[in-house]
C-alpha positions as a printed Julia matrix, in Angstrom:
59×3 Matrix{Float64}:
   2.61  -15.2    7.61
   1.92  -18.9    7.88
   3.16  -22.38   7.55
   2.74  -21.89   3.63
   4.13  -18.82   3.63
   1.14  -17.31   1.61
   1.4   -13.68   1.26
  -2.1   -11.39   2.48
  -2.5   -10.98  -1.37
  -2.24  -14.65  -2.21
  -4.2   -15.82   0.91
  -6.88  -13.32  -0.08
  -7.34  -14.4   -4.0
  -7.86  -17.66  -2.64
 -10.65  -17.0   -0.42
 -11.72  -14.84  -2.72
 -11.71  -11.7    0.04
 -10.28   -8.4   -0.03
  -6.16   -7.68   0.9
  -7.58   -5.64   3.36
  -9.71   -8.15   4.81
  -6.83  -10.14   5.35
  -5.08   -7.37   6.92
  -7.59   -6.89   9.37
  -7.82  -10.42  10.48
  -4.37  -10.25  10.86
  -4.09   -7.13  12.68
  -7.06   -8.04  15.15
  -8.85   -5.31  13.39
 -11.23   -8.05  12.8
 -12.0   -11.8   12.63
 -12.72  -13.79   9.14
 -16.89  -14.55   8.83
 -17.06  -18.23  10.03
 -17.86  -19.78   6.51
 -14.23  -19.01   5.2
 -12.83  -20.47   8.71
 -12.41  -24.32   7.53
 -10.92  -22.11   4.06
  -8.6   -20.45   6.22
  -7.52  -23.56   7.99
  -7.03  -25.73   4.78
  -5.36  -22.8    3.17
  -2.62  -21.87   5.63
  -2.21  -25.48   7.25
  -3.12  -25.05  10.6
  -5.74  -27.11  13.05
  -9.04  -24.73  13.95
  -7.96  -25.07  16.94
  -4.42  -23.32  16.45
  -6.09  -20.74  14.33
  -8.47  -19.95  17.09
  -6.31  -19.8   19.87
  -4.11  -17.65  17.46
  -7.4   -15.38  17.31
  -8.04  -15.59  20.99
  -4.12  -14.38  21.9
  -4.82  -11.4   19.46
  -7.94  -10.01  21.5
C-alpha cells in the first residue's frame, strides 16, 4: 500500500481512524480530514506533495 508497506489496519491504528476510513481514502471514496495529512505523510513516507498528487490522479 505504501513505501512502509503498512497494511489499512495498521495505517489506521496509527492515526487512530477507522479501517474503513482508510479504505475510503484509498478507494477515492473519500479524502483524509487535513489534520491527519502531515500524519499520513510521516506515516507512509511520502512528500505532501506525492500524497497529493496521488489524491489528485484518484479524482
Amino acid at each position: 500500500m505504501n513505501k512502509k508497506n503498512y497494511s489499512e489496519k495498521r495505517l489506521a491504528r496509527e492515526l487512530g481512524v477507522s479501517q474503513q476510513a482508510v479504505s475510503k481514502w484509498l478507494t477515492g471514496k473519500s479524502v483524509p480530514k487535513l489534520q491527519l495529512f502531515y500524519n499520513i505523510c510521516v506515516a507512509v513516507d511520502v512528500s505532501p506533495n506525492d500524497l497529493l498528487l496521488w489524491l489528485e490522479d484518484d479524482r
